[in-house]
C-alpha positions, -999 to +999 in steps of 0.1 A: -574+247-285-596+274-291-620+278-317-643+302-333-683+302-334-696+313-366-698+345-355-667+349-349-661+348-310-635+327-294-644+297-273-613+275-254-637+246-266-609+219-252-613+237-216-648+238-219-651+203-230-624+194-200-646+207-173-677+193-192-662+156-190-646+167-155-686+171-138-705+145-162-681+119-142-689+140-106-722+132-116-723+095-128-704+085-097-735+106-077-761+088-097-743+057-088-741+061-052-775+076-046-787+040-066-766+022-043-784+038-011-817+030-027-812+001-032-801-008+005-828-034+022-858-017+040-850-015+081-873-038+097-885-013+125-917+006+108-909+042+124-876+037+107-892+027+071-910+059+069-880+079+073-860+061+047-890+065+025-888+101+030-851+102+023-855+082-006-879+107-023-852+133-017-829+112-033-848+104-066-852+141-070-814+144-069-813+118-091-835+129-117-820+163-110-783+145-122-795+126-150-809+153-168-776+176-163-758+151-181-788+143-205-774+186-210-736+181-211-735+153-235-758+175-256-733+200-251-701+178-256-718+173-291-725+205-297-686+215-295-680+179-316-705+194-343-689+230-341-718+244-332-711+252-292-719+287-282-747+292-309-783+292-291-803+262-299-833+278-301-826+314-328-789+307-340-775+339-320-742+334-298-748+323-265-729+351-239-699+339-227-705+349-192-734+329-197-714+304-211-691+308-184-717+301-153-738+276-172-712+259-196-740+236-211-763+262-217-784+255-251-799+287-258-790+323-251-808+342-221-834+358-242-846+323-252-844+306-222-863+327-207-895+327-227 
């Protein structure tokens, strides 16, 4: 269904919230499998335990990258709950919807987000 921010600009909120849902479980099945690698036993040859440690820095940082997208898409599922998707976080104006569009969890409009 579509719905209309309070000023007045269309939003397909159910597709939005569709391909919200659709990456947030991308993304807990990635969170899942990069725990799942880390927490595979350390190989006993030395050589080898410095290049899984490097590997698992790399992951971490993908992992930390993950949780804190959908730290932003369940904000943004609750936004559209609460009515209030598409309306920056930060001054109340509408978010652009080609903003919208590329970044669909987007809290604040471009002006604010880049300050």
């Amino acid at each position: 269904s579509q719905s209309r921010n309070r000023y007045g600009i269309m939003l397909d909120t159910q597709k939005i919230k569709a391909q919200l849902e659709e990456r947030l479980t991308f993304l807990k099945t990635r969170v899942h499998d990069i725990e799942e690698d880390l927490r595979e036993p350390a190989d006993p040859d030395f050589a080898e335990q410095a290049t899984e440690a490097e590997g698992d820095e790399v992951l971490e940082g993908l992992e930390d990258s993950a949780l804190h997208e959908i730290a932003q898409i369940k904000a943004a599922l609750d936004r559209i709950a609460a009515g209030s998707y598409g309306d920056c976080a930060t001054c109340g104006e509408t978010i652009d919807e080609k903003r919208l569009a590329i970044l669909p969890h987007a809290a604040q409009c471009i002006s604010c987000a880049s300050k």
